[in-house]
C-alpha positions as CSV (number, residue, x, y, z in Angstrom):
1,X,110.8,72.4,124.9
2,X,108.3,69.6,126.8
3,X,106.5,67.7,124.1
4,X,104.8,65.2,125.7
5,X,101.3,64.2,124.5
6,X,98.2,65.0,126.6
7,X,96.4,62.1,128.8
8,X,93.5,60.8,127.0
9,X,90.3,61.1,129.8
10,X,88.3,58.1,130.2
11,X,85.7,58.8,127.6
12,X,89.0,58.6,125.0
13,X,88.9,62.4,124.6
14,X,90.9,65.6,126.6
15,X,89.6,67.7,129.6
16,X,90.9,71.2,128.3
17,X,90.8,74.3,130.1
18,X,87.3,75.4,128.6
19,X,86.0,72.3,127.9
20,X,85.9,68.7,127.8
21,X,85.1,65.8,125.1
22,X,84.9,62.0,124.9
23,X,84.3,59.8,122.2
24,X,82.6,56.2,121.0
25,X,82.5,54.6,117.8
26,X,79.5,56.6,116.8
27,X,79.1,59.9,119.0
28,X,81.1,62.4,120.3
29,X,80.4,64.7,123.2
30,X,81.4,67.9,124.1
31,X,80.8,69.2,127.8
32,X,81.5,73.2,128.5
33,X,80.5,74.4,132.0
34,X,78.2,77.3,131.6
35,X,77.8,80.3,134.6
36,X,74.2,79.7,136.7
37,X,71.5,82.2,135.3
38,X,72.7,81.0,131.3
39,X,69.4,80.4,129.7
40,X,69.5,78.0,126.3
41,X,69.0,81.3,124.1
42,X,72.3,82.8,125.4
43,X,73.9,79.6,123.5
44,X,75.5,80.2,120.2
45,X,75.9,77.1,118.6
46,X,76.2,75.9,115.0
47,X,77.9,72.6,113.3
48,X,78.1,71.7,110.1
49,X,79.7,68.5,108.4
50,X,83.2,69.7,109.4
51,X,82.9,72.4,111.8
52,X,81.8,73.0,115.3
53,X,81.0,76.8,116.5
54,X,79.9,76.8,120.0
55,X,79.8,80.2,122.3
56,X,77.8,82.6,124.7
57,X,76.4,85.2,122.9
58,X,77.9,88.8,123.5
59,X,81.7,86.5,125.0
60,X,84.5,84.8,122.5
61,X,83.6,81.5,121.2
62,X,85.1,78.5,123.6
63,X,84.9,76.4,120.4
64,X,85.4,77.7,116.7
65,X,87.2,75.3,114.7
66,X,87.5,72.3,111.4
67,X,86.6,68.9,112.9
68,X,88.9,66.0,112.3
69,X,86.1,64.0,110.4
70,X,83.0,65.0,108.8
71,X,80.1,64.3,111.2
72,X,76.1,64.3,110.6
73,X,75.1,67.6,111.0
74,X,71.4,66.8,111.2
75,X,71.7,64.7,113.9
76,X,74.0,66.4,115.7
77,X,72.4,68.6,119.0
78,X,72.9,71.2,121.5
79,X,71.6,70.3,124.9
80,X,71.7,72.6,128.0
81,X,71.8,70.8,132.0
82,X,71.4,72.2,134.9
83,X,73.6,71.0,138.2
């Protein structure tokens, strides 16, 4: 059995197969890529103090799942980029 921890990336988070995240004292970011033609209301999203829910509407959720710390779910946002 290999048990050897994953490398941190340089934003002190993971780059995982379906998305990546980074971290400061005070935010945390999550980047998913999205397909070209995605338009913001294909987006599932939905975080509360301890959970993050984040989809495509219609596919599996890339992220469903407890957070390690409680976060401020009013101030917490979903924004969509282009390339």
């Amino acid at each position: 059995m290999n048990c050897t921890a994953p490398i941190p990336n340089k934003e002190l988070g993971l780059d995982l197969e379906d998305y990546s995240w980074g971290q400061t004292l005070l935010d945390v970011k999550v980047e998913i890529p999205i397909p070209n033609g995605i338009n913001s209301r294909s987006i599932e999203y939905d975080v509360t103090k301890n959970h993050l829910k984040v989809g495509l509407k219609g596919y599996p959720l890339i992220i469903n799942g407890q957070l390690f710390g409680e976060v401020k779910a009013e101030e917490s946002f979903c924004k969509l980029e282009g390339p």
